[in-house]
N, C-alpha and C positions, 0 to 999 in steps of 0.2 A: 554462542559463536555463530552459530546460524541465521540470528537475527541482525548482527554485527556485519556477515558478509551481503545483507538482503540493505541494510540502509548503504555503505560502500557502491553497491551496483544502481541504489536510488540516487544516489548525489551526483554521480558517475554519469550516469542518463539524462539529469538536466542542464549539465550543461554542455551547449552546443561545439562541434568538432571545429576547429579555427579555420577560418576563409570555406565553411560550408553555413548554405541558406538553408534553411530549417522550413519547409514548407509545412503550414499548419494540412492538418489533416480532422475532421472531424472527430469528437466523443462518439460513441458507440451510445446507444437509447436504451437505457435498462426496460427488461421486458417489462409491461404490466402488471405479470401473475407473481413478478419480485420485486419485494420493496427493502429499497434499498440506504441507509438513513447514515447520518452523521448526527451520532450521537452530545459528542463534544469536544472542541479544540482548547488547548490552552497549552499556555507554557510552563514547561514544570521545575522547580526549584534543581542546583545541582545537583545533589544527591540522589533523587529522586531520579533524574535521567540517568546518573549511572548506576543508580539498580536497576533499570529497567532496560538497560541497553548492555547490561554486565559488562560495566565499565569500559566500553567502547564512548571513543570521543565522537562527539558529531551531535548526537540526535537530542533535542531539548523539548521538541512539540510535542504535547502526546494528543492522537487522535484516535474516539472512542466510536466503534461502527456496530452496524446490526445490520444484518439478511432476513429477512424472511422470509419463507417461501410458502406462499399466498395462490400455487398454481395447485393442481387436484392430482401432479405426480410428484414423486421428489426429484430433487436434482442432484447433481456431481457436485464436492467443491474441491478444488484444486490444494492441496497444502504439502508441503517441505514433507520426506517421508516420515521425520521424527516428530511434526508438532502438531498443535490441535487446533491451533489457527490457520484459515484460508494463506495462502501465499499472494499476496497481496504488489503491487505493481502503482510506486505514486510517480504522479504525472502532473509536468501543468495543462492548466487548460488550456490554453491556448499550445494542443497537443503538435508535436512536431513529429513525423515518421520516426526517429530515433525514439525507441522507446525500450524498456528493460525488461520485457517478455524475451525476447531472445537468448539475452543471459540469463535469465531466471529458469525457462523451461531447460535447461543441462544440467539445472541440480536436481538428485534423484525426489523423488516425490508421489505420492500419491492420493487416491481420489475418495474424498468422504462424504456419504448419503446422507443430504439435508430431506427429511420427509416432507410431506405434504403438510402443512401448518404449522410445522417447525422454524425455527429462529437460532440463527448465533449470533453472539455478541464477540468481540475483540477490539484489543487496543492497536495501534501501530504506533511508528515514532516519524516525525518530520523535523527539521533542520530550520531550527531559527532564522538561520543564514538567508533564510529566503522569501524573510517577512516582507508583508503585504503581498505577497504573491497569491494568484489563485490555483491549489493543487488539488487534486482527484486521485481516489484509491480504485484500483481496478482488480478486478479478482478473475479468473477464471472460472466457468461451470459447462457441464454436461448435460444437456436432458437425457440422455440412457447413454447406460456402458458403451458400447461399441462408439455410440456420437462425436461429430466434430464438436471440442472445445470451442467458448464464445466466450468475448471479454464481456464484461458486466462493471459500468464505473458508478462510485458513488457521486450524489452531486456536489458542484464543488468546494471550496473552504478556505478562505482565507489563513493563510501562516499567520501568527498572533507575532507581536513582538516578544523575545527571546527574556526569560530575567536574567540570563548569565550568556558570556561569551566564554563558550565551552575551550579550554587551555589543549594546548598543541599538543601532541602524545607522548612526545619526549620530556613534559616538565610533570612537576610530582602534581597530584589532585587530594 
């Protein structure tokens, strides 16, 4: 359910508010000492999206990441307070100030120590709907407890074309 209400607030965040200008705003520069990767995009059959999005309609991209943290302290990483993945924030590139940190930081959450030469891997889900597009995952970290949060993006990724055109919620699947 959790992952359901996170793609909703991502679909929600791309597109722009009617008769408002969307001024781009620059990507955030992932530090050095984190590297930050996109493992794999593609599009995945339907079944398979709604296993993975527990039968939530929408999501059919699956896109596979990894952190590492390559710095000599560990870091914070930001995640939904029940899950094990980063909480995670997509964007297109060509970033507009409207974005779904706002909504995202009101669900309750908390913060998991990546060590010093440690690595996570995870999947996310993106939306056919916006193939050819170029979108970016953004994640939240800490350098120490008490620290101001810093966004952190990965580089970015073309949406793949879609193999199904995911059915409207009210018809059977």
């Amino acid at each position: 359910m959790q992952k359901a209400l996170f793609v909703l607030i991502f679909l929600a965040s791309l597109v722009p508010a009617r008769g408002q200008a969307q001024q781009a705003t620059p990507l955030p520069q992932t530090p050095p000492d984190l590297e930050f990767s996109v493992l794999e995009v593609r599009a995945m059959a339907e079944q398979e999206a709604l296993d993975k999005s527990r039968g939530f309609v929408g999501p059919n991209i699956l896109v596979r990441l990894r952190l590492h943290n390559k710095s000599a302290a560990a870091v914070l990483l930001l995640l939904v307070e029940d899950a094990i993945d980063p909480l995670a924030c997509i964007g297109k590139e060509k970033r507009t100030n409207k974005n779904c940190w706002p909504k995202l930081l009101g669900i309750p959450n908390r913060w998991l120590m990546l060590p010093s030469g440690g690595a996570v891997e995870w999947e996310e889900t993106d939306s056919g709907t916006f193939q050819g597009e170029k979108h970016y995952i953004g994640i939240m970290i800490k350098r120490q407890e008490g620290g101001a949060p810093e966004e952190v993006v990965s580089p970015p990724y073309t949406v793949p074309t879609p193999l199904y055109t995911p059915k409207h919620e009210h018809e059977e699947h």
